[in-house]
C-alpha positions in Angstrom: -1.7 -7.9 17.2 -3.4 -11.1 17.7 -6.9 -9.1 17.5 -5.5 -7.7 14.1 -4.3 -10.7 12.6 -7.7 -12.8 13.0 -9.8 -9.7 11.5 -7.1 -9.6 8.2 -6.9 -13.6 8.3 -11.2 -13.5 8.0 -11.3 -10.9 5.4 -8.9 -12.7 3.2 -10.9 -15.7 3.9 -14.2 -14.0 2.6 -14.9 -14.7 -1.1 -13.9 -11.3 -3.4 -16.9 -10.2 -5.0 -17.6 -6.9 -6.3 -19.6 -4.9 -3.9 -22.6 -2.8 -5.5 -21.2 0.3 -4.2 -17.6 1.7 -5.4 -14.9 1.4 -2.7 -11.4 0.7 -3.3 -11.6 -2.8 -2.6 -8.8 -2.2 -0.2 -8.3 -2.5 4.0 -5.4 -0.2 5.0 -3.4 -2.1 8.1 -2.7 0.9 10.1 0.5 0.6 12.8 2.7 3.2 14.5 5.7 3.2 12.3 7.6 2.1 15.3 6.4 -1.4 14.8 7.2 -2.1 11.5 9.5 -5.2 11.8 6.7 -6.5 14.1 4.1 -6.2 11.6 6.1 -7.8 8.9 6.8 -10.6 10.8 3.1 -10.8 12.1 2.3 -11.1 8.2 5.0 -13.0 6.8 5.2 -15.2 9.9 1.9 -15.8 10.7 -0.8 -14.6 8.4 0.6 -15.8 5.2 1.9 -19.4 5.9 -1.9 -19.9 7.4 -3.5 -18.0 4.4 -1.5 -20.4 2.5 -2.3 -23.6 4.7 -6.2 -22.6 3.8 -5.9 -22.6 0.2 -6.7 -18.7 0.6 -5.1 -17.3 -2.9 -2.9 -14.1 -2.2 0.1 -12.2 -3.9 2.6 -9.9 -2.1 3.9 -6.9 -3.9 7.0 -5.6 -1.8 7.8 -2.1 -1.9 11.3 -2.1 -0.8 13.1 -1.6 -4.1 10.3 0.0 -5.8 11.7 3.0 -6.4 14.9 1.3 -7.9 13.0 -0.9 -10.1 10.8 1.9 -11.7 13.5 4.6 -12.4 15.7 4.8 -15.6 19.0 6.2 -15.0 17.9 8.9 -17.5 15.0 9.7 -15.6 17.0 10.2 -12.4 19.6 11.3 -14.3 17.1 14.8 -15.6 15.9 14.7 -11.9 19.1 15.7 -10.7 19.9 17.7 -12.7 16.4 19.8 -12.2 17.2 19.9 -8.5 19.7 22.7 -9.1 16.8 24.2 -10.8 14.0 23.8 -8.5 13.9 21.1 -5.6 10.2 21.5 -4.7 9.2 20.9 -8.7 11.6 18.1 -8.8 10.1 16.1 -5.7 6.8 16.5 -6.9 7.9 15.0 -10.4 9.5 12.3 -8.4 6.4 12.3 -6.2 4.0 11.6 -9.4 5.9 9.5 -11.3 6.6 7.1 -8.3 2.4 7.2 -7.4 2.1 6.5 -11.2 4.6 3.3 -11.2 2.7 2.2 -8.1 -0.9 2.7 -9.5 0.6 0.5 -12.6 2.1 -2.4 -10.6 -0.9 -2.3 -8.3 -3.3 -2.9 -11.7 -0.5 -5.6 -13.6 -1.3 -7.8 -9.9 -4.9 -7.4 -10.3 -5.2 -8.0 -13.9 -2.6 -11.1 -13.7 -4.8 -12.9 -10.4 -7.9 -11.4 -10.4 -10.0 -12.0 -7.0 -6.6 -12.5 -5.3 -5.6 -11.0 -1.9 -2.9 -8.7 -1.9 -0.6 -7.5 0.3 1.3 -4.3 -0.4 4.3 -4.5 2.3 7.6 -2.6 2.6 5.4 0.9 1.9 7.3 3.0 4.1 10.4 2.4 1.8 8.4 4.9 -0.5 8.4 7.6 2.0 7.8 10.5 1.6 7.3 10.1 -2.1 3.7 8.6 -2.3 0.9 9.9 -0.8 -1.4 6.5 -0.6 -4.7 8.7 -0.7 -3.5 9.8 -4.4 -2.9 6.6 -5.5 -5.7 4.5 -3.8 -8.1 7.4 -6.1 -7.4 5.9 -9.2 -7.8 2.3 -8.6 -11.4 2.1 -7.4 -12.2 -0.8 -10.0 -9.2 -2.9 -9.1 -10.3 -6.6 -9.2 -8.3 -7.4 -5.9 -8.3 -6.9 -2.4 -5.4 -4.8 -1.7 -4.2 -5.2 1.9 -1.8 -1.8 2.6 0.5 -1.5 4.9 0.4 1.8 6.9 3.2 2.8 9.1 0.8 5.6 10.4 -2.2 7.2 12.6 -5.7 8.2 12.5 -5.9 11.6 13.6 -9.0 13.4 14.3 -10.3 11.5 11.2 -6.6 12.5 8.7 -4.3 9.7 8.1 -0.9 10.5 8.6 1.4 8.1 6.6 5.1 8.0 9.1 3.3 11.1 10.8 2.7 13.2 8.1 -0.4 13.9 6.5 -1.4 11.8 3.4 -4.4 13.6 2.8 -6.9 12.1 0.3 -10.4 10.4 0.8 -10.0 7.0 1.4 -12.9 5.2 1.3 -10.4 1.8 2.2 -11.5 0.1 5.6 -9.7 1.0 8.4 -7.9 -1.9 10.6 -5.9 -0.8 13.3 -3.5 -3.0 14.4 -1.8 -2.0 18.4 0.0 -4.0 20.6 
């Protein structure tokens, strides 16, 4: 992890600037799901406070109570009742309106501290509602650099977001963070 944390610590460092080609602006911090308290601590422990410590600007957006925060009771109120209807239909309307919220909050950082660093943590608590490929497509023009946390694996060139596929084409940078 030591390897990891010096490659996200230097492209923090790195002035944002937009490139001349259209990427997403964002690294995707790629761990097996297994070693998610160790990555949180890596980051709030150790890449943050030294972030910090370097006058590096960064925000955080954690994902653990997302999907309370971004859902009326009405809304989940007409969601259950549609699962009596149709439970596939009713995930996917869950599924888009949580990738929706995200794509929102995700733009109100950007637009709020433009050039900052962030760090999307706690993204496993929105399994297996948001498919990062979907949302990472419509924010191309983000004025950030969006460091994601993905509880996943590279395989044969697919992610796979808590081992199942995410699908999607993400132009992000890869960083694969092991042991």
């Amino acid at each position: 992890m030591d390897e990891a944390l010096k490659t996200i610590t230097a492209a923090a460092s790195q002035p944002f600037d937009k490139a001349a080609v259209v990427i997403d602006n964002s690294l995707l911090l790629i761990y097996p799901p297994e070693q998610e308290l160790d990555f949180r601590e890596m980051i709030y422990d150790r890449c943050l406070p030294g972030l910090k410590s370097a006058d590096v600007p960064y925000e955080v957006l954690d994902l653990s109570q997302f999907l309370f925060d971004c859902f009326s009771e009405e809304v989940l109120d007409d969601l259950e009742q549609d699962e009596f209807r149709n439970y596939r239909l009713m995930m996917q309307s869950l599924s888009k309106r949580a990738e929706t919220a995200l794509g929102k909050s995700l733009q109100e950082v950007s637009q709020k501290a433009p050039g900052t660093n962030l760090f999307v943590m706690a993204t496993v608590a929105l399994f297996p509602l948001v498919r990062f490929g979907e949302v990472l497509r419509q924010l191309r023009e983000l004025k950030c650099r969006m460091f994601i946390a993905f509880p996943g694996e590279e395989r044969g060139g697919k992610l796979h977001f808590m081992n199942e596929p995410d699908g999607g084409n993400y132009l992000a940078v890869k960083i694969s963070i092991k042991n």
